[in-house]
C-alpha positions in Angstrom: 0.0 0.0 0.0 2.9 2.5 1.1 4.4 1.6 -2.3 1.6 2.6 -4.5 1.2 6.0 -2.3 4.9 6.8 -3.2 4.1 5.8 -7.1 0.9 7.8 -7.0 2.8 10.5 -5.5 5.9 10.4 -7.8 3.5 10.4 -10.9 1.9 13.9 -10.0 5.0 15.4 -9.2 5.9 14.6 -12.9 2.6 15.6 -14.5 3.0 18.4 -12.5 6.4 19.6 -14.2 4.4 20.3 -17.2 6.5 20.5 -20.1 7.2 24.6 -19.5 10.9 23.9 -17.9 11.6 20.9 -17.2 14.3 21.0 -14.7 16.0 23.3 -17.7 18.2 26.2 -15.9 16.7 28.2 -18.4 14.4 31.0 -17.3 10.5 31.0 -18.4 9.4 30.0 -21.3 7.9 33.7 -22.1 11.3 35.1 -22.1 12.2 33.3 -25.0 9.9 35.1 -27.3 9.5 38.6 -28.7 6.9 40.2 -31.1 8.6 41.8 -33.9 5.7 43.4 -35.8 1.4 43.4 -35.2 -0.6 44.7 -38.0 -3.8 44.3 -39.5 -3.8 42.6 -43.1 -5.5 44.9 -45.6 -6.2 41.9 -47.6 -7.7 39.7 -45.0 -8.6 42.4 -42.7 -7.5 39.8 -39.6 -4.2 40.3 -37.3 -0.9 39.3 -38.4 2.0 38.7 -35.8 5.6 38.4 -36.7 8.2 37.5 -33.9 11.4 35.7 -33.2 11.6 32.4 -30.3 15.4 32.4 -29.2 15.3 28.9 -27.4 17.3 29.8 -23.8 17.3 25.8 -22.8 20.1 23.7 -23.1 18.9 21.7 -25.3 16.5 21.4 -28.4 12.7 22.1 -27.5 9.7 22.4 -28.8 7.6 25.9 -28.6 3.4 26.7 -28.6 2.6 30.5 -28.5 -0.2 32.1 -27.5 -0.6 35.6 -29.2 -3.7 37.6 -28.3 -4.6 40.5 -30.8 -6.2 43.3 -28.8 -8.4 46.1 -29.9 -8.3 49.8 -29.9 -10.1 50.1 -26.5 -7.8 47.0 -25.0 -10.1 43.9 -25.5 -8.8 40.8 -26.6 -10.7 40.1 -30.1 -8.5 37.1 -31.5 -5.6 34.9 -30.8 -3.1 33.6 -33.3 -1.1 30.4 -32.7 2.3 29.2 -33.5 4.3 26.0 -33.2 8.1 25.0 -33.6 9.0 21.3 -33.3 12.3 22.1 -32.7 14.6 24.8 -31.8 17.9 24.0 -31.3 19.8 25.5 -28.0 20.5 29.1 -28.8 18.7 29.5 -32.1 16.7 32.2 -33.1 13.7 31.0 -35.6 11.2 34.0 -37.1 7.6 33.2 -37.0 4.7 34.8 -38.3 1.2 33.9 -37.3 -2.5 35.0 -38.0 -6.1 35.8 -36.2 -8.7 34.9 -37.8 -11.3 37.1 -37.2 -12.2 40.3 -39.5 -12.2 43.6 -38.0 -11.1 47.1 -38.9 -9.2 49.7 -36.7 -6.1 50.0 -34.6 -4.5 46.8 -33.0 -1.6 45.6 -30.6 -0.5 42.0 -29.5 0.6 40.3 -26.5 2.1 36.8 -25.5 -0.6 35.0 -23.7 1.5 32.1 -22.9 4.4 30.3 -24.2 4.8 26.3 -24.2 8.5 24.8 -24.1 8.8 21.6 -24.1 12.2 19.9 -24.0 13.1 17.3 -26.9 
């Protein structure tokens, strides 16, 4: 019985890593990305998001980013995803993503969150 509490127990300490750091001695996730440009498409009339990950872990990793695209008055009216399968240590990879909702006016973006998960 004390055996399976100490499995049980081990098991959601590991689920509870997440895949965000890992043990990595790299700092969060977030830090690795930056948002280069945020515009709305004249042709699709939807947010485009242009940005750079710079993977800060030790080794390669995989990334998932969360961009929200936020209106003139500051309300979230889209998000755009990206993925990377794998980023080698150190290496900066440009990414452009798109919202796909249609609206006119001024926007900005944001990170929402940032996925890194160690290959």
């Amino acid at each position: 019985m004390r055996r399976a509490l100490i499995l049980a127990a081990t098991a959601g300490l590991l689920a509870g890593c997440g895949g965000q750091h890992r043990g990595s001695a790299a700092g969060p996730p977030e830090k690795d990305v930056r948002l280069t440009s945020c515009v709305l498409s004249r042709k699709l009339h939807a947010g485009v998001v242009h940005g750079v990950i710079t993977n800060t872990a030790g080794r390669t990793a995989g990334y998932v980013v969360q961009i929200d695209i936020i209106d003139g008055g500051g309300n979230p009216v889209d998000t755009a995803l990206h993925a990377e399968t794998e980023v080698a240590p150190g290496a900066n990879v440009k990414f452009s993503a798109s919202g796909v909702q249609t609206y006119n006016g001024k926007i900005t973006c944001r990170v929402a969150s940032v996925q890194r998960t160690p290959r």
